[in-house]
N, C-alpha and C positions, 0 to 999 in steps of 0.2 A: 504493500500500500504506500503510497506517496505522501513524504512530509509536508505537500502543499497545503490540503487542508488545516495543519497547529503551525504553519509560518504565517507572520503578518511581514507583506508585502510593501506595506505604506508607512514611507519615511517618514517618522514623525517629529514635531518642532516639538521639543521641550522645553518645559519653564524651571526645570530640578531634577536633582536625583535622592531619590528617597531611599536610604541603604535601612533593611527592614530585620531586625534581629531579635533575636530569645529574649534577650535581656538575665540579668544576674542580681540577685542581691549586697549590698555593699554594707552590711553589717548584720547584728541577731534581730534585729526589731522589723530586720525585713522578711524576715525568711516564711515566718509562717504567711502573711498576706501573700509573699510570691507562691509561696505553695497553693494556696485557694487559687490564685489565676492559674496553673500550672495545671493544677489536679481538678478544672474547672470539667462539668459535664461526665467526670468517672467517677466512679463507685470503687476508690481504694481503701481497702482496710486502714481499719487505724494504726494496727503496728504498721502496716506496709510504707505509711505515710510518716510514722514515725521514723523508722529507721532510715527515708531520705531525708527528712528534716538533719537525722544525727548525722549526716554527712556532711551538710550546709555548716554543724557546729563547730566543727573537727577545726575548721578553717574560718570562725571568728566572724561567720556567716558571709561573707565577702567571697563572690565566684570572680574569677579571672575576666570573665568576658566582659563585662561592662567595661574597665580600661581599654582593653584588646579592642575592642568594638570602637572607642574613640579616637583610639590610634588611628583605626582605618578610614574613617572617615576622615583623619584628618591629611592623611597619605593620598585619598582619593582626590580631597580640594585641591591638594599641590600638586598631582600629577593632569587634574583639568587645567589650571592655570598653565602648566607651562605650554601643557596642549594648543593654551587660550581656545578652550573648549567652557569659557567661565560660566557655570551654572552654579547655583548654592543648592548645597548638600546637606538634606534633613537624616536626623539619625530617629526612627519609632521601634520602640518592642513588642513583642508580643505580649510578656510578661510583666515589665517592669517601668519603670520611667526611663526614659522618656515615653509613654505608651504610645501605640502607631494614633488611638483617637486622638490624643491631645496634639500629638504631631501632625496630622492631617487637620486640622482645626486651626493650627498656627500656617500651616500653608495656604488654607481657604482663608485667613485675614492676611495674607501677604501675597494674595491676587495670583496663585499656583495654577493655572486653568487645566495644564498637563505634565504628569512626570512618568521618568519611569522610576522604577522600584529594582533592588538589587535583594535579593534575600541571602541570608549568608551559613548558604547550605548551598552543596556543589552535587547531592545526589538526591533523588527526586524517591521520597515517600510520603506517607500522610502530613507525618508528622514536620518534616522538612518543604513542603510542599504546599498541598491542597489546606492545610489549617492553617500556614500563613493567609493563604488566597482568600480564603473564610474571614479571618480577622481585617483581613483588609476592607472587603466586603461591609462587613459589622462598621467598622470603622469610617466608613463612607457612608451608609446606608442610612439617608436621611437629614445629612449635613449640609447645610445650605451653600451652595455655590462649591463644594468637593469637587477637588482637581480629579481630573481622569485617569487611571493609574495604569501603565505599561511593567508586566513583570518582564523582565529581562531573562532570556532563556538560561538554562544550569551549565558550567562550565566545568563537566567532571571531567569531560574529553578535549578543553581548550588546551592549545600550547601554552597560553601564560599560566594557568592553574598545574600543569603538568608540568613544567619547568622549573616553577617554586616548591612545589615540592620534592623533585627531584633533587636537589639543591641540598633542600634540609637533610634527605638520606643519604647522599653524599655526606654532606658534614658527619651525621650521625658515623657513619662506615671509618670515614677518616679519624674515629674515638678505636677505634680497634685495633691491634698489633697486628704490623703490617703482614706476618707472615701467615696472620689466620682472616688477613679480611675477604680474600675471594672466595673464601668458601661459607662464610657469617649470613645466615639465611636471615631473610627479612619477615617479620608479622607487621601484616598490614593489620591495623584495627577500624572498625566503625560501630557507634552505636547499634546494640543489641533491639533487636523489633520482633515484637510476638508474630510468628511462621504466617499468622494469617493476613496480618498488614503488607509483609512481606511480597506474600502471592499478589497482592494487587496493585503494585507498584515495580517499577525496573530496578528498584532498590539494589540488587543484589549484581544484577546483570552490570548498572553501571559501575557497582563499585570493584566487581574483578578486573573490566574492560580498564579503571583507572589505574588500578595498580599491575595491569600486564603491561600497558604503555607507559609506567612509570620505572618498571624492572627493566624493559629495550631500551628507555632511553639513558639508565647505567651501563649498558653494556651488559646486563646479563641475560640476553638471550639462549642462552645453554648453560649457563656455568653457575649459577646461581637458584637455589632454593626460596620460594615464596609462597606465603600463606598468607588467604585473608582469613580473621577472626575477628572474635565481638568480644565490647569490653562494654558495661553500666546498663547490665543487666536487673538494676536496683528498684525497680518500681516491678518487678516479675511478683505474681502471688497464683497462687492453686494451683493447675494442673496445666494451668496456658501454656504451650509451646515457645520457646524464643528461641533465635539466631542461635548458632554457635559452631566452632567452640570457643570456648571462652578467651581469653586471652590468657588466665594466669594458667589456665589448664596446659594451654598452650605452650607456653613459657617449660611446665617443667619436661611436656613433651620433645621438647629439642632439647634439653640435656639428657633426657632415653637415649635419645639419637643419637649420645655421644658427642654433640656438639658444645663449643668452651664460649659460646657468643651467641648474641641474638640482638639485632636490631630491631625494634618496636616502633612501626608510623602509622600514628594517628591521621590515616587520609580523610576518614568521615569526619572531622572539627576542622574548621577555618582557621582558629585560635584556639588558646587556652584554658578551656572552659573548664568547669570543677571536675568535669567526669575524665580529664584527659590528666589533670596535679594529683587528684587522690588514687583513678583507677590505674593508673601506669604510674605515676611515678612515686607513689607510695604502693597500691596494694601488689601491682605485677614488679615492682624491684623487689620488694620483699621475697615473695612467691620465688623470684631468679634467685636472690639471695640464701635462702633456703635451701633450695635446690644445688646451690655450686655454679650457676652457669651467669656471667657477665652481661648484662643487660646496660643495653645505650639506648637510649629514646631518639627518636628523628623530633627537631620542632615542628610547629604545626606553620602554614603557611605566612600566617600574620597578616604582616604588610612586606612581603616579601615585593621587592619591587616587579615583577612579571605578572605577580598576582593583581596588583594593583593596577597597574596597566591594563591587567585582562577586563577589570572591571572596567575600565574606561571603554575598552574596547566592543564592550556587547553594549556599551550605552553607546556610543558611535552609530556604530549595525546596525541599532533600531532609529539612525537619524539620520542616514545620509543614503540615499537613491543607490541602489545598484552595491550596495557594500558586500561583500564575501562573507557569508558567514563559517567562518574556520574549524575546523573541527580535526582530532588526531583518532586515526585507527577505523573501529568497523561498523558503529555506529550513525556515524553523522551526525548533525548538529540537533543538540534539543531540541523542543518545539518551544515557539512562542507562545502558543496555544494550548493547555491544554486538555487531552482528550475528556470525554465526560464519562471515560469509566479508567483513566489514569489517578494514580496512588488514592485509593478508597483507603477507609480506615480496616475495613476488615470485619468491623462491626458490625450486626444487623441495625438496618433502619435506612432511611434516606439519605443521602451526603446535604448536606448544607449547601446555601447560596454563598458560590466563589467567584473574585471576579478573574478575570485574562482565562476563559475556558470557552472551548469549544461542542456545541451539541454534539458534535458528531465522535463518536467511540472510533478508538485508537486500534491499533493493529495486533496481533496477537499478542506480541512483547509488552504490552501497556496490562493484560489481563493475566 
């Protein structure tokens, strides 16, 4: 089937760019209100919900991302500037403040008529996806004079996104004696998802397709060992199915293997969110530590400068007549659009009103 139907064709003028994120808590007095937006709409057990509250505590309730999230916005202004691409750059969350309502509100009083939207997740499931689209939706839905909102397609298969991370595993590699780094197999990690969110999104599809094009572009097309696994599996309760395997599971299974190394890259997180400081770099070092076997972490993209660019670069694509939309390996380029039976929750009942989708259902890979 043809990507024609989820690309938007028509160059559009924009008035900003809205970079759209989870948001984080920045002390304890946030944590349980961020949890109620978080855990809004589910039915999680009270321990369940407890023992991710006592995650958020470990660490003085403060998540990494909100810094990391400002950074990039502010990476993004000066790489439009030098573009002289000058548009002003809103930062909204999901979760937390800045929330996207209060941010879409400050742009309908500062005369926003159209933007596009960057969401800062690079692989496309509910959760990463269609409940941003939701929120955006909600957050429009009824606000007088609300800018028009352009999501920017997923960049798990862009050269600039695959570049900056290939970089950070590089570094990572370069942490290892040199006489054992060609053989130091890499665990790619992504956020854990219950099997049945899973099936209804490309969730999995695209995030091997990133990390096979991120092992070619180290040179390891033969020579090198790579696994994806799942790490923050922490909101799992009863008998639901999730992702795996785990990461620390993982971890002790390449010291079975006989191996003295293992590099760990978190490709599923943009940044440094709390699941990537406590689930790798406290609970799966421990786990290696235990085990005997040297654990290096890859960084997460950041504002690695390709990354950021990239982000310029799909805001471009959606603005100027005839642009290339670039894409690395065997997929193609996301859709602009998407399908109206792409990343469902999995759940029974109706999907919610989202906006940037299309009526028309996606091609086998989307179900």
């Amino acid at each position: 089937m043809s990507e024609a139907p989820f690309a938007d064709p028509t160059a559009r003028r924009y008035d900003a760019l809205l970079i759209v994120s989870f948001g984080g808590p920045e002390g304890m007095a946030d944590v349980e209100p961020f949890l109620d937006n978080v855990l809004r709409g589910l039915t999680l057990p009270e321990a369940a919900r407890r023992k991710v509250a006592d995650r958020y505590a470990r660490f003085g309730g403060v998540s990494p991302i909100a810094a990391h999230t400002r950074n990039l916005v502010a990476a993004v202004e000066e790489e439009l500037a030098r573009r002289e691409f000058e548009l002003p750059v809103y930062l909204g969350n999901r979760n937390w403040h800045p929330f996207l309502s209060d941010t879409l509100r400050t742009m309908a009083a500062d005369g926003i008529g159209r933007s596009a939207a960057f969401v800062t997740s690079m692989f496309s499931s509910y959760n990463g996806c269609r409940r941003y689209r939701e929120d955006l939706h909600d957050a429009t839905n009824g606000l007088e004079q609300a800018p028009a909102i352009d999501r920017l397609r997923y960049g798990y298969n862009h050269p600039g996104f695959l570049k900056a991370f290939a970089d950070r595993v590089h570094s990572a590699l370069a942490e290892i004696p040199a006489e054992r780094r060609s053989r130091t197999p890499i665990l790619f990690t992504a956020h854990s998802l219950p099997e049945a969110a899973a099936r209804a999104a490309p969730y999995v599809a695209q995030l091997r397709e990133a990390c096979r094009l991120v092992s070619l572009s180290l040179g390891d097309r033969n020579s090198r060992r790579w696994r994806l696994v799942y790490q923050s599996n922490n909101a799992r309760y009863g008998g639901e199915r999730w992702l795996g395997p785990d990461i620390c599971d993982a971890v002790v299974e390449e010291k079975d293997r006989g191996e003295q190394d293992v590099v760990v890259a978190p490709i599923g997180f943009v940044c440094d969110h709390l699941e990537v400081t406590l689930d790798l770099d406290q609970e799966a070092k421990n786990a290696a530590d235990a085990a005997g076997i040297n654990l290096v972490r890859a960084g997460t993209v950041g504002t690695h400068p390709a990354f950021v660019a990239m982000v310029c670069d799909l805001l471009q694509e959606r603005s100027e007549p005839g642009s290339e939309r670039i894409a690395l390996g065997r997929h193609g380029p996301s859709h602009d659009l998407c399908p109206s039976n792409c990343c469902l929750s999995g759940r029974p009942g109706q999907p919610g009103a989202a906006l940037g989708g299309s009526p028309l259902p996606g091609p086998r890979w989307f179900r």
